[in-house]
N, C-alpha and C positions, 0 to 999 in steps of 0.2 A: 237688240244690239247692245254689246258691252259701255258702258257708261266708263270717259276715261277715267274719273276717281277711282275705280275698281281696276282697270288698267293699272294704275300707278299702285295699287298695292298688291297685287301679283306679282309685278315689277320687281318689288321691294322684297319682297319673298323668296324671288329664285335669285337675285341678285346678292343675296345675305347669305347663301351657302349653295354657290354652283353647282360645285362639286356633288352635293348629295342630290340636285336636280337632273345632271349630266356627267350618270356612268361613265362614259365614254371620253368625256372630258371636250374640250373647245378645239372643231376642226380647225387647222393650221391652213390658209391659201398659199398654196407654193406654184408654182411653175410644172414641176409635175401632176397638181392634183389639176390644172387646169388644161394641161396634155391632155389626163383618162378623161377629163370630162368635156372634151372638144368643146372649150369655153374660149380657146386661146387664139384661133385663127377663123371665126366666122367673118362673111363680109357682113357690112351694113345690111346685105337686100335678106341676108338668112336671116339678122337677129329680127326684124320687120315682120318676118313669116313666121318667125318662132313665139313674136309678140301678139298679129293672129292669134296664136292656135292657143295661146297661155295667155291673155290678157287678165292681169292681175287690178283690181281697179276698190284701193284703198282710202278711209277716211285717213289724214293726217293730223299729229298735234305733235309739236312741235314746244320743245322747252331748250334751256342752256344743255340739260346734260345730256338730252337723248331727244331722235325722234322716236314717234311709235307711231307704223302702219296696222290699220286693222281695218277686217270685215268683217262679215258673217262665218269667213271659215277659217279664219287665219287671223294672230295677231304681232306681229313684228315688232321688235325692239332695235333701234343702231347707236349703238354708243359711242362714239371716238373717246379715245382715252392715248393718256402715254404709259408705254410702258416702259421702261428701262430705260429713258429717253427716248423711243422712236412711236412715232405717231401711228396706233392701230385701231379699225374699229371691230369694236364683237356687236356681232348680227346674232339674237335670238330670235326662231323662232317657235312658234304655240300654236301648237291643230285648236281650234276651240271644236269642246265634242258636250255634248247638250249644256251650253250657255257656261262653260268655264275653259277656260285657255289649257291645254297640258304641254307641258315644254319637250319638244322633239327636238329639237337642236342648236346647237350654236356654232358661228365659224368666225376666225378673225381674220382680218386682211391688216397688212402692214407691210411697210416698203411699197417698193415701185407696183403693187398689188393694193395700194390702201386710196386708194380714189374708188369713186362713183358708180364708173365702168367696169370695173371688176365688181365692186360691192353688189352693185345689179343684176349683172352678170349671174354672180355665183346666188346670190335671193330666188332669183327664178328659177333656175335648176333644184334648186332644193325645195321649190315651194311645188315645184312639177313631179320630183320626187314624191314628197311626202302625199302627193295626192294619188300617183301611179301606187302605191306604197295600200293607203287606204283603200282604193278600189279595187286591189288583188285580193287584200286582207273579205271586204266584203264580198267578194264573187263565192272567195273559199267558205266563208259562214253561209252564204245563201246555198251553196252546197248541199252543205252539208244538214239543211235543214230540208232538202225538196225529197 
């Protein structure tokens, strides 16, 4: 298991130049992206079932500028921050792939989008993602090696 003092300097790392960490750049939460991702209308009794099938089950630590979730597969970053005056948090997060974090993505929420429930919300789908993501990735390698 990652040691947070090594947490906090990864941390310090992709946070010193995002940009060259994330091609792609920082997912925006909109109201449409949580349309495509049927995040926007589940009841209570789906997110419970969905909690089931995805139970994500992190060490926390907790400081003034950030929290950071991690386990053995995963390790999350949530920042709140302001930007331009409006309160937004960026969620990173980092596959850990033999004992070091690599950064797959980041998404910010702000506005009526920047609470808990959405922040949550959108964590697990991405963290469900990236796992559907990986186990494609290795089916196709195990493939291609039988």
């Amino acid at each position: 298991m990652l040691k947070p003092e090594r947490l906090e300097k990864i941390y310090s790392k992709y946070m010193g130049d995002l940009s060259r960490w994330l091609q792609d750049g920082i997912i925006e939460i909109n109201i449409e992206f949580l349309n495509n991702c049927d995040l926007l209308h589940r009841t209570d009794e789906e997110e419970q079932d969905i909690q089931k099938q995805f139970p994500f089950y992190f060490h926390v630590v907790e400081t003034k500028e950030k929290v950071t979730l991690f386990n053995n597969q995963f390790v999350v970053w949530i920042v709140p921050k302001v930007i331009n005056d409006i309160p937004t948090t960026i969620t990173l997060i980092s596959l850990i792939n033999e004992d070091t974090p690599h950064l797959e993505l980041a998404f910010s929420t702000s506005g009526t989008y920047n609470n808990p429930k959405y922040v949550l919300k959108v964590l697990r789908y991405f963290l469900t993602e990236v796992i559907d993501t990986e186990e494609e990735i290795a089916s196709m390698t195990k493939g291609r090696s039988d």
